[in-house]
C-alpha positions as CSV (number, residue, x, y, z in Angstrom):
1,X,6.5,28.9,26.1
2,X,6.6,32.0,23.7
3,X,4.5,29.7,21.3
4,X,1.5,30.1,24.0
5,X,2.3,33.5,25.3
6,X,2.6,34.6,21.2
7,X,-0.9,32.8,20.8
8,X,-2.6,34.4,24.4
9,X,-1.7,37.8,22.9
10,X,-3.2,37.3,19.6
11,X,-6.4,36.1,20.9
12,X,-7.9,39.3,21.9
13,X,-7.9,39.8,18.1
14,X,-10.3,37.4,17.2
15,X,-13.0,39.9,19.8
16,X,-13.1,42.6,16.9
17,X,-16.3,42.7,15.5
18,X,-15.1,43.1,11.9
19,X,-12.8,39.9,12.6
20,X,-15.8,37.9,13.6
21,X,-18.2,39.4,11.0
22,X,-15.5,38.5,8.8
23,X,-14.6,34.9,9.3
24,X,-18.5,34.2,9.5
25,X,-19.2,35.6,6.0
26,X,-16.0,34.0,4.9
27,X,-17.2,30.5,6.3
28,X,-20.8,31.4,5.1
29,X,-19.5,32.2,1.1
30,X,-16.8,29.6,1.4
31,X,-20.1,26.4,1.8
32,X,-21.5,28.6,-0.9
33,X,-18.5,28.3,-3.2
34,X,-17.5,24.5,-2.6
35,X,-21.8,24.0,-3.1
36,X,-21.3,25.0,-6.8
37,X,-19.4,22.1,-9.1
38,X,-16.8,24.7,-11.0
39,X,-15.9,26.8,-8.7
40,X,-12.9,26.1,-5.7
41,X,-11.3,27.7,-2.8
42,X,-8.5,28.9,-4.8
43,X,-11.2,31.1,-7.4
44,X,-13.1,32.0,-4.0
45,X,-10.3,33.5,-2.7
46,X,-8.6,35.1,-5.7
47,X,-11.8,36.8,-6.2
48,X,-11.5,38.2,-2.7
49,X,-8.3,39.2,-2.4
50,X,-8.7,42.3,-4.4
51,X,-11.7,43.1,-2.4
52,X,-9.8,42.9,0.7
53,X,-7.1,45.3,-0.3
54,X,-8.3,47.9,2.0
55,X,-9.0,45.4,5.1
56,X,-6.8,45.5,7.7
57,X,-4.8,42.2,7.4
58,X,-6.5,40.3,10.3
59,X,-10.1,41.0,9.2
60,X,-8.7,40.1,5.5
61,X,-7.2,36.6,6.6
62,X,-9.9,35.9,8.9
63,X,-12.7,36.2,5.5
64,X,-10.0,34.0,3.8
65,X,-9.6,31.5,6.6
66,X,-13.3,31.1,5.9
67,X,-13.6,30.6,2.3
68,X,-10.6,27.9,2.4
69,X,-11.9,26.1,5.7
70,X,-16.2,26.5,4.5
71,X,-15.4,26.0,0.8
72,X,-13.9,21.9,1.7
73,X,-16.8,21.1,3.6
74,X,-19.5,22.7,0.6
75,X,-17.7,20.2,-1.8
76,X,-19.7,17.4,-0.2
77,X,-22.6,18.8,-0.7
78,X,-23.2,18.4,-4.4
79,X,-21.3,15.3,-4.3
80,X,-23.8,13.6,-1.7
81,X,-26.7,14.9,-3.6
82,X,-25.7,14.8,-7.0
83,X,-23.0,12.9,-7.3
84,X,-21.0,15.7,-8.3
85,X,-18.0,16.9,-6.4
86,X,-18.4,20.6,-5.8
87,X,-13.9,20.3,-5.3
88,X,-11.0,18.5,-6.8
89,X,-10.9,17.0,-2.9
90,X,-15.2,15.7,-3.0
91,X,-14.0,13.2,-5.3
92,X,-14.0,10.1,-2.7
93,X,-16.7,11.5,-0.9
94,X,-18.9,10.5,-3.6
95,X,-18.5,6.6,-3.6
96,X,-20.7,6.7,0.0
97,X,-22.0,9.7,0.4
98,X,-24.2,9.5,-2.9
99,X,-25.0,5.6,-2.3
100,X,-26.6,7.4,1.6
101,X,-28.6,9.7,-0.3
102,X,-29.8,7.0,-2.7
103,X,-30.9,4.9,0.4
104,X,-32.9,8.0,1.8
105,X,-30.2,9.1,4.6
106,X,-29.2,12.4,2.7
107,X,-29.3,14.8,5.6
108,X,-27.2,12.3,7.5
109,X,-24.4,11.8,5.1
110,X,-24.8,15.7,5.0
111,X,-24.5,15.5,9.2
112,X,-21.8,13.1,8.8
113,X,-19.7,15.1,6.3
114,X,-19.9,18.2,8.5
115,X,-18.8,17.0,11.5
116,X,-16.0,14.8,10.3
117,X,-14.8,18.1,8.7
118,X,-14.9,20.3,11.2
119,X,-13.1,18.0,13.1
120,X,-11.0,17.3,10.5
121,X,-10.0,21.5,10.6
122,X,-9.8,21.7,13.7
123,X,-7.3,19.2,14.4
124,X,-5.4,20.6,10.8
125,X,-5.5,24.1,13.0
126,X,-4.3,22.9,16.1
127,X,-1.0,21.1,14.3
128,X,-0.4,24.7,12.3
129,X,-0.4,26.3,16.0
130,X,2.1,24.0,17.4
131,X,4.3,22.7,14.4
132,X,4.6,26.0,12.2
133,X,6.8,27.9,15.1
134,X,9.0,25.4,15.6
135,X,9.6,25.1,12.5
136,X,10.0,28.5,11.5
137,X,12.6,28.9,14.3
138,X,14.6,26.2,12.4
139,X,14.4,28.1,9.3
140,X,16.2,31.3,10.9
141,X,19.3,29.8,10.9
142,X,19.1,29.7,7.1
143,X,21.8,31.5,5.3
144,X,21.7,33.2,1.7
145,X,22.2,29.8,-0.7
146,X,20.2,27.5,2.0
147,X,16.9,30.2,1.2
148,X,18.1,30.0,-2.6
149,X,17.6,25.9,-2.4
150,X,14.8,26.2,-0.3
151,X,13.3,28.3,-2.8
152,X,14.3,26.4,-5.7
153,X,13.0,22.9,-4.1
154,X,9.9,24.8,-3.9
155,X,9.4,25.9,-7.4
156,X,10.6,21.9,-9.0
157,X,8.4,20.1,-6.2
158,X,5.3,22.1,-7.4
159,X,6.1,22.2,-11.1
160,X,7.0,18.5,-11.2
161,X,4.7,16.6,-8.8
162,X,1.7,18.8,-9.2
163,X,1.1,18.1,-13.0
164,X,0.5,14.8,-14.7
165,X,3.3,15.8,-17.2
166,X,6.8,17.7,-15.5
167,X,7.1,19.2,-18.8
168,X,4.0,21.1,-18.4
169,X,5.0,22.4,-14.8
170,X,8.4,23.3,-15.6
171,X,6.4,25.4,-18.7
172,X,4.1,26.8,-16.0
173,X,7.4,27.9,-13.7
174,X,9.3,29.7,-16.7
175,X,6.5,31.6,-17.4
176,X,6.2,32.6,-13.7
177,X,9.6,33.4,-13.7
178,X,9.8,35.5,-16.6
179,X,6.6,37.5,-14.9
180,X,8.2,37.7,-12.1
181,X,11.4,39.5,-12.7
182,X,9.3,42.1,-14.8
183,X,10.7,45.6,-13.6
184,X,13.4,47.2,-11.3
185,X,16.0,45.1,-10.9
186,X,16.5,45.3,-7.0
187,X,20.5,45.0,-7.3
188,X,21.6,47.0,-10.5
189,X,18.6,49.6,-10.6
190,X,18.2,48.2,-14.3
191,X,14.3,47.9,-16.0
192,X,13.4,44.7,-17.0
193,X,10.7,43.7,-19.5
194,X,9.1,46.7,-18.9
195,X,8.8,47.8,-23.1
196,X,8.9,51.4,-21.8
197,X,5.4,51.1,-19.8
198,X,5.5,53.3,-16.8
199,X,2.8,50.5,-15.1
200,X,5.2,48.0,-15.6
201,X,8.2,49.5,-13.7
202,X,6.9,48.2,-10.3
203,X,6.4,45.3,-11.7
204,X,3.3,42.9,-12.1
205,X,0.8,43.1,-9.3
206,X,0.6,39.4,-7.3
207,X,-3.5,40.5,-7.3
208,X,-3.6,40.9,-10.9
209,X,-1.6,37.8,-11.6
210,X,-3.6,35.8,-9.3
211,X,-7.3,36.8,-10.0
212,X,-6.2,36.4,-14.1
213,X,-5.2,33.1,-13.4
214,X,-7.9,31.7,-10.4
215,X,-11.1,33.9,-11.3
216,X,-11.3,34.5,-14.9
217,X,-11.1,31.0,-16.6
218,X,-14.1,29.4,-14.6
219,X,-16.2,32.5,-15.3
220,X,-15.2,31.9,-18.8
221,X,-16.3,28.2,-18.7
222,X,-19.9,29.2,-16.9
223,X,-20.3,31.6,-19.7
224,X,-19.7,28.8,-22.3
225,X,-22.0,27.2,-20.8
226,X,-19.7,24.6,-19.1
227,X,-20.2,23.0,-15.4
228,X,-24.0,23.2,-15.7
229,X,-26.2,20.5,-14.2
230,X,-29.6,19.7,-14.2
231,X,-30.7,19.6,-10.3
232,X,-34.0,18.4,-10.0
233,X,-35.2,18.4,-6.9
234,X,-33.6,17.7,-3.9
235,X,-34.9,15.9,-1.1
236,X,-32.7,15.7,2.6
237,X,-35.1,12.9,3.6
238,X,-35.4,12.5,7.8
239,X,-32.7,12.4,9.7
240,X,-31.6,8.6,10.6
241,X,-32.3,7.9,14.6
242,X,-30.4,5.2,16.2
243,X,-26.5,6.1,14.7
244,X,-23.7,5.9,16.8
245,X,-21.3,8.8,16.7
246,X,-18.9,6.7,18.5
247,X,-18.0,3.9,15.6
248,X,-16.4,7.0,13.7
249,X,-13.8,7.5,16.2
250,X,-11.4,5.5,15.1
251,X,-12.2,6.5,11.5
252,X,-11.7,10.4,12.4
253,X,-8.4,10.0,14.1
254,X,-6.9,7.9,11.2
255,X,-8.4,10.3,8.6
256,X,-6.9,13.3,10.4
257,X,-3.6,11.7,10.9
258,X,-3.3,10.7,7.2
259,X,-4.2,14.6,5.8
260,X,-2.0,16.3,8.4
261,X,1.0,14.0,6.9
262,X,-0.4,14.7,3.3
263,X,-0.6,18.5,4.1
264,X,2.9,18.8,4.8
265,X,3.9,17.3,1.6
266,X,3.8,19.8,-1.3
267,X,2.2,19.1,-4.4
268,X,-0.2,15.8,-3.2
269,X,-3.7,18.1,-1.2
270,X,-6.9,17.2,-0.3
271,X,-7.9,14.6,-3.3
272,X,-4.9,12.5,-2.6
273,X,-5.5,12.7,1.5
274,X,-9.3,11.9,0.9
275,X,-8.5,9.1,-1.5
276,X,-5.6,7.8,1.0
277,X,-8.1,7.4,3.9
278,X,-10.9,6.1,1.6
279,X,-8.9,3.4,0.8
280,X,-7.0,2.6,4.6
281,X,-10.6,2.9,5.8
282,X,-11.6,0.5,3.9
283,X,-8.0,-1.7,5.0
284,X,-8.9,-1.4,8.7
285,X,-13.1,-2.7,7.6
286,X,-14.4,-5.9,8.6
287,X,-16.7,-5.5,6.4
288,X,-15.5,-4.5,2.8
289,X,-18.3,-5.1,0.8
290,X,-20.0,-2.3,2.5
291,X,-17.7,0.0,1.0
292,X,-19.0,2.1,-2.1
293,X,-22.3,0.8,-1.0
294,X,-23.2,3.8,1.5
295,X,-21.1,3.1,4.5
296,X,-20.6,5.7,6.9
297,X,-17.1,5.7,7.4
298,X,-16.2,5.6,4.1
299,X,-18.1,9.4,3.7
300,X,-16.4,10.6,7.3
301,X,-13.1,9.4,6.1
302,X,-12.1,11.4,3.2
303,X,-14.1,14.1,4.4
304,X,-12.3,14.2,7.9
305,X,-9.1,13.6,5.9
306,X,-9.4,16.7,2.9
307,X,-10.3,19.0,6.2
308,X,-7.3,17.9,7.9
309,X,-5.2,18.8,5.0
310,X,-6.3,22.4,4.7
311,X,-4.3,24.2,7.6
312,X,-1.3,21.6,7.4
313,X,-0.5,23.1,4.0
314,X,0.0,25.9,5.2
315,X,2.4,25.3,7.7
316,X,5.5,24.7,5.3
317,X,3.8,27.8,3.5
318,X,4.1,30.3,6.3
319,X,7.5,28.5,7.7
320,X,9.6,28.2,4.4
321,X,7.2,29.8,1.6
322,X,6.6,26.6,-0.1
323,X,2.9,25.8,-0.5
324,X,1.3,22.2,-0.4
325,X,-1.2,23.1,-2.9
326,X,-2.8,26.2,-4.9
327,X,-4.8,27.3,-2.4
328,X,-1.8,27.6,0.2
329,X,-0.2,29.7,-3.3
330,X,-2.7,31.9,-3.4
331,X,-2.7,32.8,0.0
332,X,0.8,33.3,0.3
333,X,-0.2,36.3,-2.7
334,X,-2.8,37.5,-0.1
335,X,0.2,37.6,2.9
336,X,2.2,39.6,0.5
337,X,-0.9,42.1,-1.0
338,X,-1.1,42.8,3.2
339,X,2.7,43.3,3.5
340,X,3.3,39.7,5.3
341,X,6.6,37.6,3.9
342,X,6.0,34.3,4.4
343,X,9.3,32.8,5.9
344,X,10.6,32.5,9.3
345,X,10.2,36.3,9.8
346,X,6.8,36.6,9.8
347,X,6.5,34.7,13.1
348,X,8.5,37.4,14.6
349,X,8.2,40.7,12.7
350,X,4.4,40.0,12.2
351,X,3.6,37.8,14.9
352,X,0.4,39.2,16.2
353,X,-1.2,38.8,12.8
354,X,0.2,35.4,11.9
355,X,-1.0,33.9,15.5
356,X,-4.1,35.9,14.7
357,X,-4.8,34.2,11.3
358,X,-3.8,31.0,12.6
359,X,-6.1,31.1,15.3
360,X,-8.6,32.6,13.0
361,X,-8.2,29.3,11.3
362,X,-9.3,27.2,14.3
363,X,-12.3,29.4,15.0
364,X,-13.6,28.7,11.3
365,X,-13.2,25.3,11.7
366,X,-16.2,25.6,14.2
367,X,-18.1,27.9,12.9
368,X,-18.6,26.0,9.7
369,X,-20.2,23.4,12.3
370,X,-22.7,25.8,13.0
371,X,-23.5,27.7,10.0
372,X,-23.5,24.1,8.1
373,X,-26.1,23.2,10.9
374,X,-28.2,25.9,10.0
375,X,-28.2,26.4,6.4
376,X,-28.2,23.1,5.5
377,X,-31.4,23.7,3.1
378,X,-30.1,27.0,2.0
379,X,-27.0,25.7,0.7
380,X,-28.7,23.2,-1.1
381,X,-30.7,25.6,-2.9
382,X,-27.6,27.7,-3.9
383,X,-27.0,24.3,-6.1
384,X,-30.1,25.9,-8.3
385,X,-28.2,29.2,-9.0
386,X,-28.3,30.1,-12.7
387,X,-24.9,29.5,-14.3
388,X,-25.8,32.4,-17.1
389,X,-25.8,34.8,-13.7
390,X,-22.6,33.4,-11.7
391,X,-20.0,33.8,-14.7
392,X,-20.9,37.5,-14.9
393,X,-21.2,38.2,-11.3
394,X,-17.5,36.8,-11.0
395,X,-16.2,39.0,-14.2
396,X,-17.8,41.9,-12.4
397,X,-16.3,41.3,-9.0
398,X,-12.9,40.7,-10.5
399,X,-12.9,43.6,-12.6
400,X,-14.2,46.5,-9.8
401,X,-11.7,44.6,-7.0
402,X,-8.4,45.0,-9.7
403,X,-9.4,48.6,-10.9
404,X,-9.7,49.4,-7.4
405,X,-6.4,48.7,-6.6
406,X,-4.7,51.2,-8.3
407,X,-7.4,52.8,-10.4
408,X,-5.9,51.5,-13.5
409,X,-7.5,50.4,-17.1
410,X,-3.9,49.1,-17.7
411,X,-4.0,46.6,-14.7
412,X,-7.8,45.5,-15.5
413,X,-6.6,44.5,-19.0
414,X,-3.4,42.9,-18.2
415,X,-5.7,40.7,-15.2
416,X,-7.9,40.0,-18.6
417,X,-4.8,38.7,-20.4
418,X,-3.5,36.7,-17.4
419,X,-7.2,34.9,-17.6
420,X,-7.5,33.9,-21.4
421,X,-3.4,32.5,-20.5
422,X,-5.5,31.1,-17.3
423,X,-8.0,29.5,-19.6
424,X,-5.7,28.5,-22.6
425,X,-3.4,26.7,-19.5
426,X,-6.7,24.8,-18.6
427,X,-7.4,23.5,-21.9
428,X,-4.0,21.9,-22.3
429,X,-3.7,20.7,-18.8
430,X,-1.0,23.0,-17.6
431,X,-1.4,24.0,-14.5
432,X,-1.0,27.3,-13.0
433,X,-0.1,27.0,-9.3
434,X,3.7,26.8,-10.4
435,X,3.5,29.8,-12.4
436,X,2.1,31.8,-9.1
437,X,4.8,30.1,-6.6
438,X,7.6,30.9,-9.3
439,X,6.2,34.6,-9.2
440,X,6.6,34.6,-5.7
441,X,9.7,32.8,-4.7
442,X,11.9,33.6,-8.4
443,X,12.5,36.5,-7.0
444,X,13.8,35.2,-3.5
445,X,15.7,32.9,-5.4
446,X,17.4,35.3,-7.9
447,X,18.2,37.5,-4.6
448,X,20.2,34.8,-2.4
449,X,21.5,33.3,-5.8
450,X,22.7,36.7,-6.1
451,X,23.9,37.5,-2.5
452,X,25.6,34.2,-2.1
453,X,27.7,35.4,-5.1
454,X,28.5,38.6,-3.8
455,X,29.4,36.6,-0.7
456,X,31.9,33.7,-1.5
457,X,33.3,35.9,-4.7
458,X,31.1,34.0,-7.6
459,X,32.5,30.9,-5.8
460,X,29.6,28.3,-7.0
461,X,31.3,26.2,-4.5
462,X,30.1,28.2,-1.4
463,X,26.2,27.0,-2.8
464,X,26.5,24.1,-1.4
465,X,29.0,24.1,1.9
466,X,26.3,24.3,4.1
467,X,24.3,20.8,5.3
468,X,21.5,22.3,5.1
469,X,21.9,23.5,1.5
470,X,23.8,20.1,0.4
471,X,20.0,18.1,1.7
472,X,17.8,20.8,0.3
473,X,20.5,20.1,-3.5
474,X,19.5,16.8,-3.1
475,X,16.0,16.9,-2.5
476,X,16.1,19.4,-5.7
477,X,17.7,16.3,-7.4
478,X,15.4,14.0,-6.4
479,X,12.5,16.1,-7.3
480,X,13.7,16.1,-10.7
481,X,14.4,12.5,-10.9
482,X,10.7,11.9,-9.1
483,X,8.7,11.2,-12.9
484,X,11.3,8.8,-13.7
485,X,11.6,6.6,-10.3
486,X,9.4,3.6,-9.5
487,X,5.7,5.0,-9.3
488,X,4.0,5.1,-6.0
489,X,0.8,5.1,-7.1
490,X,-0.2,8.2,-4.8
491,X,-2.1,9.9,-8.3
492,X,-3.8,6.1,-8.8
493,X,-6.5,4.9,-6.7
494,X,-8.9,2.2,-7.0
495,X,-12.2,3.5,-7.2
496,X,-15.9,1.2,-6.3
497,X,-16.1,0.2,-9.7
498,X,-13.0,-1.3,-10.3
499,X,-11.3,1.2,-13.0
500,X,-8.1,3.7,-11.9
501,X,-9.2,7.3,-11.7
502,X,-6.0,9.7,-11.5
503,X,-7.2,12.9,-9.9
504,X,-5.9,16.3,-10.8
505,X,-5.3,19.6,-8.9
């Protein structure tokens, strides 16, 4: 019951004209930034986040709601049209959805893709509004060394599962770490790796660690000349008369189930939901040689599925402060920029704004049905923006949003640092969405770590007395062990062709 009365007394929220103007231009630039192959969610949004810094936090998460919710559905775009997925998660929407567009059915692939994910976000939003409470009312009866596992199991599920190597995530983490301890120590009062900078003593900025990271490297590729693409001209063709809506039932309910039970797991997102439900689609079919050929359900399925996905991420995000991707990372740095700690207090210290956002993230989900419905043409013309104009556009933005923050040089070069580490990760296939949880919960983790000493009298012992701490140890464990168990082929997927394709964050 306080679940609905909580989300009847956040609704009125939504009514504020800068929260609506908000989560349309978020929706609006979000199909614009999944439109264009190179850029993601996770760069949309670390771009923003500085430029929100002044927002109030409602109107902030309400543009960001947009981006994350808009920017999965713009992925299809350029991967019906050009075969090219605009996100990591357009990859399956390819094998169909470009083979419609060959056969002349382009604008209804692109009809197809919308609806299946807005439904696909609205049913992801629904499951955050009645799962994340719960859950976060479990969580509050977590005691100093359960928060330290919890935070720990975070950090190794991201580091390990999330990159094709676990040596390269565990790199990622250290060097999160080591960021984020950087200043006053909390407990002794002590400065750490501060090298006598007064900018330092507070410690690293989440924004400037987090646009460094997201924002730079891609603008660094478009300047290189990277991720550009001939588009040719584009043709929607007419709109097929005669399809029923009503065979893709079956399709959309599968494909949602499958990404909310993807979401919740960290480290697998959208490409791995989308691929999951290409491929049980395809199971279910009576008639598989259809499939890569331009069937219909095989574009609503991974599309349904990767929009499912988005808001059950962030329900383990929000609840625990584990993210199931980088996107649900990054906005857990935009939660804190706004003063929000995720964990089980935010649902009752904050719970106005966290209802709010949720909610914000429901109302998205339907406005990218409309404003997909009537830019459809426009967006496909943002596919012919000039990659010699976006890279500079995004340096600009980044730099003006980070000065503004605290009107320092010092923060604008250090952001510039974090993006040539950003860029030099890229190149070696490290990835960086460990090194932005580790920032975040390191130093929850060095806190109960700490507090659970003080505690039980640096009695290791009393780390694990609780149940709840001896599952989330094991589930550490396992974790760890996961590279060296029997593979379950959840990175693997058969493709139309024939040949594996292992997808990457």
């Amino acid at each position: 019951m306080d679940v609905f009365l909580n989300i009847i007394n956040a609704a009125p929220g939504l009514l504020d004209p800068a929260v609506i103007l908000a989560m349309i231009a978020g929706t609006a630039i979000g199909i614009a930034v999944g439109a264009l192959p190179g850029l993601s969610a996770t760069m949309g949004i670390a771009v923003l986040i500085p430029l929100t810094f002044t927002m109030e936090p409602l109107v902030a998460l309400g543009m960001i709601a947009g981006i994350y919710n808009g920017s999965m559905y713009g992925g299809s775009i350029p991967a019906i049209l050009l075969r090219i997925p605009g996100t990591p998660a357009g990859i399956a929407t390819v094998f169909d959805g470009h083979e419609m567009a060959k056969q002349g059915k382009a604008r209804l692939a692109l009809d197809i893709s919308l609806v299946s994910s807005s439904l696909g976000s609205a049913v992801s939003a629904v499951a955050l509004l009645l799962v994340a409470p719960p859950l976060a009312m479990i969580a509050l009866k977590f005691g100093p060394a359960d928060y330290f596992w919890l935070a720990v199991f975070g950090m190794t599920t991201i580091a390990v599962l999330l990159a094709g190597n676990p040596a390269k995530g565990i790199l990622s983490a250290c060097f999160g770490l080591v960021v984020g301890i950087v200043g006053i120590d909390g407990i002794s009062g002590a400065e750490r790796f501060t090298f006598n900078t007064l900018e330092l003593i507070s410690g690293v900025h989440i924004i400037v660690l987090l646009t460094g990271l997201y924002a730079i490297p891609p603008a660094i590729d478009l300047l290189m000349g990277r991720n550009a693409i001939e588009t040719g001209e584009i043709e929607l063709g007419d709109r097929s008369k005669g399809f029923k809506w009503s065979s893709l039932i079956p399709t959309w309910i599968r494909a949602s189930a499958i990404g909310l039970v993807i979401g919740l797991i960290p480290a697998l997102g959208g490409n791995i939901a989308a691929l999951m439900a290409w491929n049980e689609e395809r199971r279910y079919s009576k008639n598989k040689a259809n499939w890569g050929k331009g069937e219909p359900a095989g574009l609503a399925a991974p599309e349904c599925a990767n929009n499912a996905d988005t808001a059950a991420t962030l329900i383990p995000a929000l609840t625990l402060g584990i993210p199931g991707n980088a996107v649900a990372a990054v906005i857990l740095g935009a939660l804190l920029v706004h003063g929000l700690q995720p964990g089980p207090e935010l649902f009752r210290a904050n719970a106005e704004v966290t209802y709010g956002f949720m909610l914000t993230m429901l109302v998205t989900s339907g406005l990218m049905f409309v404003i997909g419905k009537l830019g459809a043409k426009a967006y496909v013309n943002v596919l012919r923006v000039p990659r010699q104009i976006l890279g500079p556009m995004i340096l600009a933005l980044t730099v003006v949003g980070v000065y503004a923050i605290h009107n320092s040089i010092f923060e604008v070069v250090l952001m510039l640092c974090f993006g040539l580490i950003g860029f030099a990760m890229e190149r070696m296939a490290i990835p960086t969405a460990p090194a932005v949880l580790a920032v975040i919960l390191g130093p929850i983790a060095e806190e109960n770590l700490r507090r659970s000493l003080l505690i039980s009298g640096d009695n290791l012992w009393y780390l694990v007395q609780s149940p709840i701490s001896i599952v989330l140890a094991v589930l550490v464990l396992v974790a760890l062990a996961a590279p060296w168990l029997p593979k379950l082929n959840l990175r693997s997927t058969r493709v139309p062709d024939g040949s594996e394709n292992d997808e990457e964050k």
